[in-house]
DSSP file (Angstrom, degrees, kcal/mol; ACC not computed):
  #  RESIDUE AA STRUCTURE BP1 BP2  ACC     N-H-->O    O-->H-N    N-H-->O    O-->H-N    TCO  KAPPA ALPHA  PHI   PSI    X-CA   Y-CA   Z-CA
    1    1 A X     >        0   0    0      0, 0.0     4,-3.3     0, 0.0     5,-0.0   0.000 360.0 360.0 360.0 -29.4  -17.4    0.8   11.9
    2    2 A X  H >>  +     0   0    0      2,-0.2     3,-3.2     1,-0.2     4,-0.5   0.920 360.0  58.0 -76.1 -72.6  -16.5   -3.0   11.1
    3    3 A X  H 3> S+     0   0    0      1,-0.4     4,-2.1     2,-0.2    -1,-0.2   0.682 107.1  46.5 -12.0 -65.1  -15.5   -3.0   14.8
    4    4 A X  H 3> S+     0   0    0      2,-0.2     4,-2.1     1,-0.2    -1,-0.4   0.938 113.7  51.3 -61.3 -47.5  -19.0   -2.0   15.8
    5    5 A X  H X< S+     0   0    0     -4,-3.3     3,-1.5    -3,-3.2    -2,-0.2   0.950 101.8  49.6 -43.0 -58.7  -20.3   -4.2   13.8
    6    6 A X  H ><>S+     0   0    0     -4,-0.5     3,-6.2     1,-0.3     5,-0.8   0.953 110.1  56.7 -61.5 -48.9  -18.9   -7.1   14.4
    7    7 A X  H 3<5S+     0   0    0     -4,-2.1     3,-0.3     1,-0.3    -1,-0.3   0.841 100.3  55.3 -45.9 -37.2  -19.6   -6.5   17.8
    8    8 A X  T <<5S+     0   0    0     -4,-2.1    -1,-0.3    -3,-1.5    -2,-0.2   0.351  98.9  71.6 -73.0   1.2  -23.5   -6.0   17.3
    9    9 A X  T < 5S-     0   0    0     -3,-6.2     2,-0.6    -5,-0.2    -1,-0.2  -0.288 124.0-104.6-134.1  75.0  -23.3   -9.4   15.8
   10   10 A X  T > 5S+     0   0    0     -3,-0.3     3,-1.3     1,-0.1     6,-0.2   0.211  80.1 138.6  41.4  -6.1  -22.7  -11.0   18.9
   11   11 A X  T 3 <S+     0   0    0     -5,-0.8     7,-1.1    -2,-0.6    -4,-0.2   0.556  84.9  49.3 -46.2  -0.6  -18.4  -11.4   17.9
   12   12 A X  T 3  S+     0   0    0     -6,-0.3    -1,-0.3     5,-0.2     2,-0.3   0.576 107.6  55.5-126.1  20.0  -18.2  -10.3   21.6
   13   13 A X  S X  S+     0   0    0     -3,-1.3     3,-1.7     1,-0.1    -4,-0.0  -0.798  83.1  43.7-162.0 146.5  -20.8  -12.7   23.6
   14   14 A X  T 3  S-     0   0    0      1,-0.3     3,-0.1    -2,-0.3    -1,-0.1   0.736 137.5 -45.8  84.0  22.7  -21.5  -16.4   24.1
   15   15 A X  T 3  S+     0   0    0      1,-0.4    -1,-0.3    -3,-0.1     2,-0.2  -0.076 109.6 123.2  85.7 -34.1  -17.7  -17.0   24.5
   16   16 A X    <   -     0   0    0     -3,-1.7     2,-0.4    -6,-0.2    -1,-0.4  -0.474  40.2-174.2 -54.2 115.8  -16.6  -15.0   21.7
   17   17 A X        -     0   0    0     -2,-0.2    51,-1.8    -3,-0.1    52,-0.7  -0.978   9.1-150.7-115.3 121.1  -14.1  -12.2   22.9
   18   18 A X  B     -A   67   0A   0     -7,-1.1     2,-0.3    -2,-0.4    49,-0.3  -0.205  20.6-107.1 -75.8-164.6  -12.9   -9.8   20.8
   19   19 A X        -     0   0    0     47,-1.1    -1,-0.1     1,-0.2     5,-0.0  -0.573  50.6 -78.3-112.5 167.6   -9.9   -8.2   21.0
   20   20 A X     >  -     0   0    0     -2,-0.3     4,-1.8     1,-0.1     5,-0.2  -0.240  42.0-108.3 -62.3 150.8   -9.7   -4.4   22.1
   21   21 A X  H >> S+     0   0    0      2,-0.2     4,-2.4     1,-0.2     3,-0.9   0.974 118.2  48.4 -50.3 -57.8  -10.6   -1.6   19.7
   22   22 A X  H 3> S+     0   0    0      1,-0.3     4,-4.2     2,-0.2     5,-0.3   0.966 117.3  42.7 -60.7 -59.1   -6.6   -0.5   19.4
   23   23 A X  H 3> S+     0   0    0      1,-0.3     4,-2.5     2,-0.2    -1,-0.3   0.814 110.8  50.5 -78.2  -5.4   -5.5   -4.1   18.8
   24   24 A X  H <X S+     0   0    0     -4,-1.8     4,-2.7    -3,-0.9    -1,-0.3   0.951 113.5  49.4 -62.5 -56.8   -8.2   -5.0   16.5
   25   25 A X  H  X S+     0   0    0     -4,-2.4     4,-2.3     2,-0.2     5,-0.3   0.947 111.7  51.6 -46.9 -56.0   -7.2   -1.7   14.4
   26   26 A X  H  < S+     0   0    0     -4,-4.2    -1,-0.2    -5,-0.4    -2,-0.2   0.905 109.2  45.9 -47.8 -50.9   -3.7   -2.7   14.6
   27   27 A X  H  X S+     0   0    0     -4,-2.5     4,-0.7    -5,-0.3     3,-0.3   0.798 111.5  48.8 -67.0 -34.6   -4.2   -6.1   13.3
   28   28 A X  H  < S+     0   0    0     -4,-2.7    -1,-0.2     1,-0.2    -2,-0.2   0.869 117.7  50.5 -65.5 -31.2   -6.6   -5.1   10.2
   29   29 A X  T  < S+     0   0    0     -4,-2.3     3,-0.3    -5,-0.2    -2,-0.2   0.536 103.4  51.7 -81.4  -4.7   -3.7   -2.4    9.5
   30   30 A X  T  4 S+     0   0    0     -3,-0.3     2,-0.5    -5,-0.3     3,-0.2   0.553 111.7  48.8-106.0 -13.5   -0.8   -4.6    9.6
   31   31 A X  S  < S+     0   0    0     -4,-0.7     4,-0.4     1,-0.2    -1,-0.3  -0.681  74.7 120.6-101.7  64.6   -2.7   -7.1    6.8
   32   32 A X     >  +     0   0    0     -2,-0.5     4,-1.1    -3,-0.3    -1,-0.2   0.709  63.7  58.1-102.0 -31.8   -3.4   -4.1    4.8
   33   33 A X  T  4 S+     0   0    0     -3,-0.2    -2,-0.1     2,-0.2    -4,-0.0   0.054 107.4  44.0 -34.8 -12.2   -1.4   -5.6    1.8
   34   34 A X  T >> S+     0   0    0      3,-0.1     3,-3.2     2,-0.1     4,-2.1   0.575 107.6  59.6 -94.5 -59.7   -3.6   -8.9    1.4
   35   35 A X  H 3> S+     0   0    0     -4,-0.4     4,-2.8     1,-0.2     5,-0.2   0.882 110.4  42.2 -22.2 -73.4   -6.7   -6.8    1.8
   36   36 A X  H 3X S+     0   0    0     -4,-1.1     4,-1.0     2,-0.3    -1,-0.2   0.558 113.1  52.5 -19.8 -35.7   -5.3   -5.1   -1.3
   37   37 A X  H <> S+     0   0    0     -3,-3.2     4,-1.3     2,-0.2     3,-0.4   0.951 109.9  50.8 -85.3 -65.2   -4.3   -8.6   -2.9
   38   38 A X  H >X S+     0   0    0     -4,-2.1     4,-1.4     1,-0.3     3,-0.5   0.914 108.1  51.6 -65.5 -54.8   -7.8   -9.7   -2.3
   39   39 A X  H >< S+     0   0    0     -4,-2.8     3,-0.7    -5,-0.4    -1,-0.3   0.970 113.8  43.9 -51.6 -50.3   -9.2   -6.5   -4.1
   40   40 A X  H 3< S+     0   0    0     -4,-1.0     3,-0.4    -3,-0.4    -1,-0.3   0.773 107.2  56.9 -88.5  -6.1   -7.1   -6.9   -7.1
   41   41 A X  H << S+     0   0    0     -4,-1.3    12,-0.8    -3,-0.5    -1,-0.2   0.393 104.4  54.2 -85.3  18.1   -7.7  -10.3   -7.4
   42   42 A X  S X< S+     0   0    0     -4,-1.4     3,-0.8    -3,-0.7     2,-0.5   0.397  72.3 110.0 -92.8   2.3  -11.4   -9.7   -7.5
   43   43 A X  T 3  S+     0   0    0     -3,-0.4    -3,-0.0     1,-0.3    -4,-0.0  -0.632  91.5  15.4-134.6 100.7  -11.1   -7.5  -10.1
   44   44 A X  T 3  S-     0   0    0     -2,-0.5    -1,-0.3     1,-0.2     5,-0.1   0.563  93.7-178.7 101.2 -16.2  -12.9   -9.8  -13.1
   45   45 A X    <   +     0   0    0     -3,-0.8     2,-0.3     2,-0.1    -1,-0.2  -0.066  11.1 173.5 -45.3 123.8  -14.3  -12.1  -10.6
   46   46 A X        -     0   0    0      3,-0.7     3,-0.3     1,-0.1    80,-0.1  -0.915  36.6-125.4-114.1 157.1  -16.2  -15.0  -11.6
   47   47 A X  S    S+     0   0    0     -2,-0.3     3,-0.4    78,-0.2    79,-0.1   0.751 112.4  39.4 -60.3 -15.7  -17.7  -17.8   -9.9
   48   48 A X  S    S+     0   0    0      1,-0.2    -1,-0.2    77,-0.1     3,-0.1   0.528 111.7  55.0-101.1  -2.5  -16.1  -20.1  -11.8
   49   49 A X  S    S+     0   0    0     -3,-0.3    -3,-0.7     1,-0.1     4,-0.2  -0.554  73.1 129.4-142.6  82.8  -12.9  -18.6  -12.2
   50   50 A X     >  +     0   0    0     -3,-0.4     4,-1.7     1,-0.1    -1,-0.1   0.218  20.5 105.4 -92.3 -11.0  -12.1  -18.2   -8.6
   51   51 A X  T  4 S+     0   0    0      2,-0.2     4,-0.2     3,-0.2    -1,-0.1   0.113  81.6  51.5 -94.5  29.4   -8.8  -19.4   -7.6
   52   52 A X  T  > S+     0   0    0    -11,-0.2     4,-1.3     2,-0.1     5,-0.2   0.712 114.8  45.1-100.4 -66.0   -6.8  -16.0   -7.1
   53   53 A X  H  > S+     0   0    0    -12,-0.8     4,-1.6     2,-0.2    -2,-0.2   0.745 114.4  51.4 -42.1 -43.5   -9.7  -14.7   -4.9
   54   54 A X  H >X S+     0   0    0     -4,-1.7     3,-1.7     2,-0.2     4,-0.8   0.984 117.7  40.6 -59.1 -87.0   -9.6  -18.1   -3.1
   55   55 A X  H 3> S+     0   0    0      1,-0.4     4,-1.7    -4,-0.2    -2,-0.2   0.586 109.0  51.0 -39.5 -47.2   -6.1  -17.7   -2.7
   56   56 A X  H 3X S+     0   0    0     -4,-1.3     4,-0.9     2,-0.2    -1,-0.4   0.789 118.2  39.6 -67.7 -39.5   -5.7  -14.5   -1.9
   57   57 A X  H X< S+     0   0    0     -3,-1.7     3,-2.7    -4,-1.6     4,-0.5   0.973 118.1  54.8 -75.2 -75.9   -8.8  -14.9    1.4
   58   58 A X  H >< S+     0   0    0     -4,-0.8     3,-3.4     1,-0.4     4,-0.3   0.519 112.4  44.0 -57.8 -89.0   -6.6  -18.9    1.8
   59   59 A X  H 3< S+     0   0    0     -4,-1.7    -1,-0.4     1,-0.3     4,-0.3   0.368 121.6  39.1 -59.8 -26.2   -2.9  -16.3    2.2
   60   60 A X  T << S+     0   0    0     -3,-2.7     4,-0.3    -4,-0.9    -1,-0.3   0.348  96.4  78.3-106.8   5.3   -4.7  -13.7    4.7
   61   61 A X  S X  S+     0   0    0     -3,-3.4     3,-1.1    -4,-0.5    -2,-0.1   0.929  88.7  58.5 -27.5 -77.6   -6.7  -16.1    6.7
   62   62 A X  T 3  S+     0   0    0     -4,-0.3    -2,-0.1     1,-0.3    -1,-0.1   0.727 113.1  33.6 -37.4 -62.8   -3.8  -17.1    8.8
   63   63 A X  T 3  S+     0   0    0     -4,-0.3     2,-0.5     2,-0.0    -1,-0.3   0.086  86.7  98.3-113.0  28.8   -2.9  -13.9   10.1
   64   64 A X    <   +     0   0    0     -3,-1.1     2,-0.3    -4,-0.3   -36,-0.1  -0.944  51.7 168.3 -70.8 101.9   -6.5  -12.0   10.6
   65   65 A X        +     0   0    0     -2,-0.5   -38,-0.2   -41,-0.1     7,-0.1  -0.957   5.6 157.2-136.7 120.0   -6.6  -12.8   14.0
   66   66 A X        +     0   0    0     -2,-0.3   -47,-1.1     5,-0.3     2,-0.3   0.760  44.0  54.5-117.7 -16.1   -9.3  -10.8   15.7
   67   67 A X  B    S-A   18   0A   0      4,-0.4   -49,-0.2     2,-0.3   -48,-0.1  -0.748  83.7-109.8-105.7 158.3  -10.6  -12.0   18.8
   68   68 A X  S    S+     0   0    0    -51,-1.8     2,-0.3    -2,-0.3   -50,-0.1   0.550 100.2  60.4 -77.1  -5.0   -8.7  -12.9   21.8
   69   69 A X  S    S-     0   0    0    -52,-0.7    -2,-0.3     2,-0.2    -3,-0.1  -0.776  98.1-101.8-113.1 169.9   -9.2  -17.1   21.7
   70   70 A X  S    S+     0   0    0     -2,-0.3    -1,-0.1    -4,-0.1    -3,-0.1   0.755  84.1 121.8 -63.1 -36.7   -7.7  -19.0   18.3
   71   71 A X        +     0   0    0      1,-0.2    -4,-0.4    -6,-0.1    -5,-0.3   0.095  24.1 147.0 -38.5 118.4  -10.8  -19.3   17.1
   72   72 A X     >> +     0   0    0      3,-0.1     4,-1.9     2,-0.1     5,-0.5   0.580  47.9  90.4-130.3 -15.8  -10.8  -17.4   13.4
   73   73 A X  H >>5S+     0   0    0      1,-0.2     4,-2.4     2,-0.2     3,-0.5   0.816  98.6  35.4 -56.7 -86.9  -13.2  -19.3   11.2
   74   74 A X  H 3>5S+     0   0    0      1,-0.2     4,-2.4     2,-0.2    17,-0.5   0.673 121.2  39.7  20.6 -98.1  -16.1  -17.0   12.4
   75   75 A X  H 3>5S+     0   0    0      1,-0.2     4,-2.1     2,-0.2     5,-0.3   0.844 114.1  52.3 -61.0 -36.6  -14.7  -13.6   12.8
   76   76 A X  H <X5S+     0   0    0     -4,-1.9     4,-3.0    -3,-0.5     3,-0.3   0.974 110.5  52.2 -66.6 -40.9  -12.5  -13.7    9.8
   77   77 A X  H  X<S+     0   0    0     -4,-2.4     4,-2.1    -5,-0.5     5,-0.2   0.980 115.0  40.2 -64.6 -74.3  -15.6  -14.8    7.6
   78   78 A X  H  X S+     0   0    0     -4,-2.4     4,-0.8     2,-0.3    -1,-0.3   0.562 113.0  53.3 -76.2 -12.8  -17.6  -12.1    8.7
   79   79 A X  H >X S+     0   0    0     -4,-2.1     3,-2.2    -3,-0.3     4,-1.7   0.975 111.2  49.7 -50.3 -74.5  -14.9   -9.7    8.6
   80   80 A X  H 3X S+     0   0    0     -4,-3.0     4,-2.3    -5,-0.3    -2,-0.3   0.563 105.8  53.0 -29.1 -46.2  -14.4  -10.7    5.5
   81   81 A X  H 3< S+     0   0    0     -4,-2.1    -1,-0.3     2,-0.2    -3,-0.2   0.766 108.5  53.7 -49.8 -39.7  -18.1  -10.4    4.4
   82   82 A X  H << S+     0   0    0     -3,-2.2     3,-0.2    -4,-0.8    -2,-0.2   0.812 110.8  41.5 -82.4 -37.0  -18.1   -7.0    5.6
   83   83 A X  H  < S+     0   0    0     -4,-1.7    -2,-0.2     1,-0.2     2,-0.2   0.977 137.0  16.3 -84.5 -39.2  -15.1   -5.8    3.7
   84   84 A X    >X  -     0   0    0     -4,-2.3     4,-1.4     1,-0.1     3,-1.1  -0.519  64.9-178.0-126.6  69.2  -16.3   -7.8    0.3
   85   85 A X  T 34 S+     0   0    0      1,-0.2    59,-0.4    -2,-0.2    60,-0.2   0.636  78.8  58.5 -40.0  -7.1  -19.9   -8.8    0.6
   86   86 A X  T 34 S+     0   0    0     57,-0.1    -1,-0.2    58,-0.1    58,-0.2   0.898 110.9  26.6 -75.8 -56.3  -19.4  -10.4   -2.6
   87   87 A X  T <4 S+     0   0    0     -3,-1.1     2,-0.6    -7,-0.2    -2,-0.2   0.821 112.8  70.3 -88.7 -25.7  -16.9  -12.8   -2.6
   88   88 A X     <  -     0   0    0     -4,-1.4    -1,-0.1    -8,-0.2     2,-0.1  -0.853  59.4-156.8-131.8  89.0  -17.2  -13.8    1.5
   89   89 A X        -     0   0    0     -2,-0.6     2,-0.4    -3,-0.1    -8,-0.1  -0.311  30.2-119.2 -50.0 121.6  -20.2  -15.7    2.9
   90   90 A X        -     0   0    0     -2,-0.1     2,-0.5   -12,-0.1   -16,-0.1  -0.650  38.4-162.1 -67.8 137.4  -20.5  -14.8    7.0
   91   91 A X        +     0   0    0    -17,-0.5     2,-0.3    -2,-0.4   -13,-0.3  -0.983  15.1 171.0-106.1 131.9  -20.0  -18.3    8.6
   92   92 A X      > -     0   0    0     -2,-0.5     5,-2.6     1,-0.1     6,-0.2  -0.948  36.2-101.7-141.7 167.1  -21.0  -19.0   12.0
   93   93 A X  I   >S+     0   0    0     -2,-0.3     5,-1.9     1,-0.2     6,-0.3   0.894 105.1  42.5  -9.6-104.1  -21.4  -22.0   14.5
   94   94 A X  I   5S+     0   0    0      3,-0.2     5,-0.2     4,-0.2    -1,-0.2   0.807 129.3  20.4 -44.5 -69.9  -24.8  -22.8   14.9
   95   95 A X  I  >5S+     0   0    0      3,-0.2     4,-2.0     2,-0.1     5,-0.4   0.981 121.7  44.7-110.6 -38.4  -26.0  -22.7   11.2
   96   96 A X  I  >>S+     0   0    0      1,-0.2     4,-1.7     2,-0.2     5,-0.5   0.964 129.5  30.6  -5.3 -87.2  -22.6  -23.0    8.5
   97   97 A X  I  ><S+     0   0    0     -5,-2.6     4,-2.6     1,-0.2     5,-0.4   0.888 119.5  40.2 -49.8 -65.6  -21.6  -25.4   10.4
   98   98 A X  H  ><S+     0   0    0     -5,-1.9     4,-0.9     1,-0.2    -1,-0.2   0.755 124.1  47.9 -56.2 -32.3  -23.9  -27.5   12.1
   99   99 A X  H  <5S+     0   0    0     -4,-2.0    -1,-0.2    -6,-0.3    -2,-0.2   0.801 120.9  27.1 -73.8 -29.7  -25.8  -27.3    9.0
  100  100 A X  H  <5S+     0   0    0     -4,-1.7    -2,-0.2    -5,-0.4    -3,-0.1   0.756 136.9  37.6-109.9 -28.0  -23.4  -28.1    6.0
  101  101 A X  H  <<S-     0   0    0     -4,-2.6     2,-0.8    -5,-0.5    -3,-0.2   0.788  80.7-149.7 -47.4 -72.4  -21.3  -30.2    8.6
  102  102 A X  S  < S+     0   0    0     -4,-0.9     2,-0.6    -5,-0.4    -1,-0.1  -0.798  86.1  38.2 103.7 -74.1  -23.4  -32.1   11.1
  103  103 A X  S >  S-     0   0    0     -2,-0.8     3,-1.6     1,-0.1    -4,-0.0  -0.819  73.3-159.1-104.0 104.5  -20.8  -32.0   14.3
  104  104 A X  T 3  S+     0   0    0     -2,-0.6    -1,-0.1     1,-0.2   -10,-0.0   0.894  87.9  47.4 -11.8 -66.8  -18.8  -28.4   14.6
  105  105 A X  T 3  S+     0   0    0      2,-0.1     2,-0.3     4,-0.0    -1,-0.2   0.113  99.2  85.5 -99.5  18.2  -15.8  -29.2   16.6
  106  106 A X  S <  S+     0   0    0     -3,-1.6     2,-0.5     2,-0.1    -3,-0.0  -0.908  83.4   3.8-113.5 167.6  -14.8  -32.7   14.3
  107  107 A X  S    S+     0   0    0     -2,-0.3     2,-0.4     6,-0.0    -2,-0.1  -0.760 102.3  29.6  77.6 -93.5  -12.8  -32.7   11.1
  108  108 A X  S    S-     0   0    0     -2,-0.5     5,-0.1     2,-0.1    -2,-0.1  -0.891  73.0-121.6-104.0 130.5  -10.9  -29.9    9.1
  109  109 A X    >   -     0   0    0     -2,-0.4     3,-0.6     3,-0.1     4,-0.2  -0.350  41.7 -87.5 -70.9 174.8   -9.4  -26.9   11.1
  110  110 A X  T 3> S+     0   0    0      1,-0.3     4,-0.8     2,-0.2     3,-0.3   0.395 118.3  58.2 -76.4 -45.7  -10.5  -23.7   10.2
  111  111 A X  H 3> S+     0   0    0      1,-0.2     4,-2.4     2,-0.2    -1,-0.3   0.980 119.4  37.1 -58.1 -53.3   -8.1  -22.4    7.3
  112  112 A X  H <4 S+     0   0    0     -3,-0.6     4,-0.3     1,-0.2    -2,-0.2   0.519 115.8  50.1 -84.5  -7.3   -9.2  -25.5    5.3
  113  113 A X  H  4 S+     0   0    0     -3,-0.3     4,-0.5    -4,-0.2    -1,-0.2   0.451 109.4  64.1 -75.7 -26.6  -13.0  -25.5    6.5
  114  114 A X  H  X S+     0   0    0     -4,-0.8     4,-3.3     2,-0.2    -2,-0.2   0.958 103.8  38.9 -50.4 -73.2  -12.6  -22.0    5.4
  115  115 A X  H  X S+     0   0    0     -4,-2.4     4,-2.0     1,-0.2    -1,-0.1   0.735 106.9  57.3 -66.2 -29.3  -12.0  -22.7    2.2
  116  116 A X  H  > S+     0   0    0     -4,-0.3     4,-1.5     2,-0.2    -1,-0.2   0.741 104.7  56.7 -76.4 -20.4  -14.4  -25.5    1.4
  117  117 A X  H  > S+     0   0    0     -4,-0.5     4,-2.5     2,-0.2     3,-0.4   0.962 115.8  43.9 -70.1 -57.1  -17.5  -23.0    2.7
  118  118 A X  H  X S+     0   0    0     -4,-3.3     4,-1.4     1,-0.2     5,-0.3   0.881 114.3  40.7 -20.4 -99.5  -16.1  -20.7   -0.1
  119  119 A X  H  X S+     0   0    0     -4,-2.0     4,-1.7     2,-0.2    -1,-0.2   0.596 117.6  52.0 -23.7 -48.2  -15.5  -23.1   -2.7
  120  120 A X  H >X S+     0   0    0     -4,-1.5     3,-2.3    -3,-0.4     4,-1.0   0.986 111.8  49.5-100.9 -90.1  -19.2  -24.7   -1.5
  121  121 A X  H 3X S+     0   0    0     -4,-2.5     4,-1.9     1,-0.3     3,-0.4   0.670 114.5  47.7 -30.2 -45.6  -20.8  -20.8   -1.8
  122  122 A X  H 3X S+     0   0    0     -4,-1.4     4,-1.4     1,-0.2     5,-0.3   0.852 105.0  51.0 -62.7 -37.8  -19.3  -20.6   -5.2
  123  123 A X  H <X S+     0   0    0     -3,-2.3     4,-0.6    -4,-1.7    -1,-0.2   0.892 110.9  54.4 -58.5 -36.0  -20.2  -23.6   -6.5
  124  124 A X  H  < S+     0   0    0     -4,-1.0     3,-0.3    -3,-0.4    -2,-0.2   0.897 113.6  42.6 -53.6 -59.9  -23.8  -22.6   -5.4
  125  125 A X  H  < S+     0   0    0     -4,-1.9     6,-0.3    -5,-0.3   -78,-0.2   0.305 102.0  60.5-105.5  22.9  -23.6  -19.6   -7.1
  126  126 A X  H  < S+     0   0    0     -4,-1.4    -1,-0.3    -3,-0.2    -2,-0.2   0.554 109.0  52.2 -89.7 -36.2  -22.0  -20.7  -10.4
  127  127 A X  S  < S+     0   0    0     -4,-0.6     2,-0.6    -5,-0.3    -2,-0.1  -0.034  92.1  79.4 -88.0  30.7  -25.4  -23.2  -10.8
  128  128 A X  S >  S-     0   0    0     -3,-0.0     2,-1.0    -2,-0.0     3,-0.8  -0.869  87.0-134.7-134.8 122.4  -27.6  -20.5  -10.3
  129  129 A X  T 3  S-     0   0    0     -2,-0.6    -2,-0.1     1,-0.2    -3,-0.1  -0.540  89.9  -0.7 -68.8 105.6  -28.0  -18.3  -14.0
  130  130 A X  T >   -     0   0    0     -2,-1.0     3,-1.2    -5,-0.2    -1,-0.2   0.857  67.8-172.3  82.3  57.0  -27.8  -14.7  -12.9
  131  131 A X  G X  S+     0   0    0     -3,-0.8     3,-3.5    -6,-0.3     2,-1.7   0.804  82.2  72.7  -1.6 -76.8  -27.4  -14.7   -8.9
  132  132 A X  G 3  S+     0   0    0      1,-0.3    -1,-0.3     2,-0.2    -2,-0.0   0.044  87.7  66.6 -50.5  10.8  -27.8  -10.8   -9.1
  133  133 A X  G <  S+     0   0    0     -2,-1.7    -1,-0.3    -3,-1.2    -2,-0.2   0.564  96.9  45.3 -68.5 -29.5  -31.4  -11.5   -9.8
  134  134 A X  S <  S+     0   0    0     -3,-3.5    -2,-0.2    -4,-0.1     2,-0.2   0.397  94.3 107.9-108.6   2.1  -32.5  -12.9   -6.6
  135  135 A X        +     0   0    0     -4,-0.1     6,-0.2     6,-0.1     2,-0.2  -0.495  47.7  75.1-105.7 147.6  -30.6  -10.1   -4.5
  136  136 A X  B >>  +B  140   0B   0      4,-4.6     3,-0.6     1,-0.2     4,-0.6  -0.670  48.8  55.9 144.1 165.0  -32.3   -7.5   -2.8
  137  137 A X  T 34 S-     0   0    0      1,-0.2     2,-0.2    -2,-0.2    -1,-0.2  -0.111 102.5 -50.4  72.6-168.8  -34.6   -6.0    0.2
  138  138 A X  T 34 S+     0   0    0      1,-0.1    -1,-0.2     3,-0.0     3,-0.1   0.106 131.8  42.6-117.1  62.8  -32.9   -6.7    3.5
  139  139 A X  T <4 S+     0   0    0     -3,-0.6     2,-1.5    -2,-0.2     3,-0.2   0.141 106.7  51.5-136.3 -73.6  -32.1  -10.0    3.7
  140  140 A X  B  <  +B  136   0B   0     -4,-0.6    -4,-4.6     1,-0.2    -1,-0.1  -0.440  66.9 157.7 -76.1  90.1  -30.6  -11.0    0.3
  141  141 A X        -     0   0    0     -2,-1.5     2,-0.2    -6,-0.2    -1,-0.2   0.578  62.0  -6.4 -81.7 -13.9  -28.1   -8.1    0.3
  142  142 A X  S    S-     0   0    0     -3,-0.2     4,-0.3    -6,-0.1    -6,-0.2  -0.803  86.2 -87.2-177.3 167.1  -25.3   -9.5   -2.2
  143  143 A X  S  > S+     0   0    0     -2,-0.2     4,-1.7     1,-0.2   -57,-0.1   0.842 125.8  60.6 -56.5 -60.0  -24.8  -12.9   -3.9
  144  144 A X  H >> S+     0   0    0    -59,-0.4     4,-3.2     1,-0.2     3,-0.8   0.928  99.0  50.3 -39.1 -59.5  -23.1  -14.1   -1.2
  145  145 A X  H 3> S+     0   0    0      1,-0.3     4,-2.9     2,-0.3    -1,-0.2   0.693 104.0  66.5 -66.8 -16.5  -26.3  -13.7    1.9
  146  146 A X  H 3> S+     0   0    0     -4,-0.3     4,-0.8     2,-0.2    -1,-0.3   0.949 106.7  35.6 -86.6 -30.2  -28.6  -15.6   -0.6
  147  147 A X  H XX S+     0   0    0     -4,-1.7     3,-1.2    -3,-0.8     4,-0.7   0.891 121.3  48.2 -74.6 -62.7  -26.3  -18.8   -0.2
  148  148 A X  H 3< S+     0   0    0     -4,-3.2    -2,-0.2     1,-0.2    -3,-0.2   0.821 111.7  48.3 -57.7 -20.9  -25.8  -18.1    3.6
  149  149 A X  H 3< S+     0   0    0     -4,-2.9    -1,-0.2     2,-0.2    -3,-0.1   0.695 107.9  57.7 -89.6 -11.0  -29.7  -17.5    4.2
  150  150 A X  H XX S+     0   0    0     -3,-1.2     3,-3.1    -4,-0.8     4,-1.5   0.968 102.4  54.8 -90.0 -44.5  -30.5  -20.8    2.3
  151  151 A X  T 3< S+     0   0    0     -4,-0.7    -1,-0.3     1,-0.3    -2,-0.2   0.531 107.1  50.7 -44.4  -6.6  -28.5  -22.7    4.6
  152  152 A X  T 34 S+     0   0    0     -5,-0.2    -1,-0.3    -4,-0.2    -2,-0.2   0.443 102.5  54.4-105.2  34.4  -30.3  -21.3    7.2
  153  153 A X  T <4        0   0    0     -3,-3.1    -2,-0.2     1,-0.2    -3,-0.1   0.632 360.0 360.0 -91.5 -27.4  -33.4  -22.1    6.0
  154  154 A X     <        0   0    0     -4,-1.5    -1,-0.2    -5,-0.0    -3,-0.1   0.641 360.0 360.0 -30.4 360.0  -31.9  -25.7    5.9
């Protein structure tokens, strides 16, 4: 199913190749032990006390490699989103970046751009008193889409 998703949200298109069903499977099944990490350190999750979950996404970043070019910021995000719509904001191009950014392709690669969209989404949603208020209908699915949909409202 993630596979299909991602794929209906364009992760196959525009330049974006993924990688073949089998090796896509392979690679989410060979990280199957960070998934795991990431689960139990969510367990208690606050926004404000965040750095095991931030650590745990930081340590499985690296090697979530799902499309066939280097490019991970993207796919990993939205992987990531899909497996914990809570903790994991989708990031893309166009509006993450260009928005929270200015220029895409200058400054911090993609593990450490990673982490500052995190950190940035938490911080968001540490100021805001009861997130879980605002969530609902089919846009603001989770805590998370309500920071990723005001950035593209930016």
């Amino acid at each position: 199913m993630l596979y299909a998703l991602l794929v209906s949200w364009d992760m196959n298109s525009r330049g974006a190749e993924i990688k073949d069903y089998v090796d896509f499977r392979s690679n989410l099944q060979g990280n199957t032990a960070a998934f795991q990490a990431i689960e139990t350190a969510a367990a208690g999750f606050k926004w404000t006390n965040r750095a095991a979950v931030v650590q745990s996404m930081s340590a499985l970043y690296p090697s979530l490699a799902l499309m066939k070019s280097n490019g991970r910021l993207v796919s990993n995000s939205k992987c990531l989103h899909c497996v914990f719509p809570d903790l994991c904001l989708p990031m893309d191009r166009q509006n993450t970046l260009q928005k929270l950014y200015g220029n895409i392709y200058e400054g911090r690669p993609g593990p450490e751009r990673f982490v500052e969209v995190l950190e940035f989404c938490y911080d968001v949603l540490a100021g805001i008193s009861n997130p879980q208020q605002y969530v609902g209908g089919p846009w603001n699915t989770c805590p998370t889409k309500l920071v990723d949909n005001a950035i593209i409202l930016l």
